[in-house]
N, C-alpha and C positions, 0 to 999 in steps of 0.2 A: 618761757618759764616765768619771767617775772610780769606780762602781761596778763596770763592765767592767774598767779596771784592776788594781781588786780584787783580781778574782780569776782575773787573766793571763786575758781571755775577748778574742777582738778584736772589733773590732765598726766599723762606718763611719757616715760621718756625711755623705754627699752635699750638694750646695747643693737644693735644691729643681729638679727635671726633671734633674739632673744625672744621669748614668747610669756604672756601674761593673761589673766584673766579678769576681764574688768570689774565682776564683781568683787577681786577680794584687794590686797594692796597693791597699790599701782607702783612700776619702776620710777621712783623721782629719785635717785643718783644721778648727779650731774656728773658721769661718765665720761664725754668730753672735753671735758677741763684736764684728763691725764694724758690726751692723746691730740691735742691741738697746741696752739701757738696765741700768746699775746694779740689783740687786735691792736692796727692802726690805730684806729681811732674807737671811742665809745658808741655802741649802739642808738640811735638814734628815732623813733619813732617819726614818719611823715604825719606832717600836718594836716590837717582836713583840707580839701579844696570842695570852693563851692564855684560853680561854674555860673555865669551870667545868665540870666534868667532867670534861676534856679530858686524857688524861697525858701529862708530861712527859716525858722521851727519860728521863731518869734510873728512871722509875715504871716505864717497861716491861722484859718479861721477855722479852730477846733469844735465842732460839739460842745465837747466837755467844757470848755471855757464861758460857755454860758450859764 
């Protein structure tokens, strides 16, 4: 939900068999928050990994950069 936000994307979140049609309002009730538990810990997005070898967006030699 809040990664969708991000990046203005919409996206729905139905109840379970609930059923919806994309073109008109989408399910965004955060639904289970009434039927779940406190997390451990906060949500956490992975890091990017770049694997050896691998170039970086800066390493390459775009076109367009000429």
């Amino acid at each position: 939900m809040d990664a969708a936000e991000e990046v203005g994307q919409a996206v729905a979140f139905p109840r379970p068999g609930e059923t919806f049609e994309p073109a008109e309002k989408l399910p965004a009730d955060a639904w289970w928050r009434e039927v779940s538990q406190p997390m451990a810990h906060s949500w956490r997005r992975p890091k990017p990994v770049q694997f050896p070898g691998e170039a970086s967006e800066r390493d390459l030699d775009l076109a367009d950069d000429r």
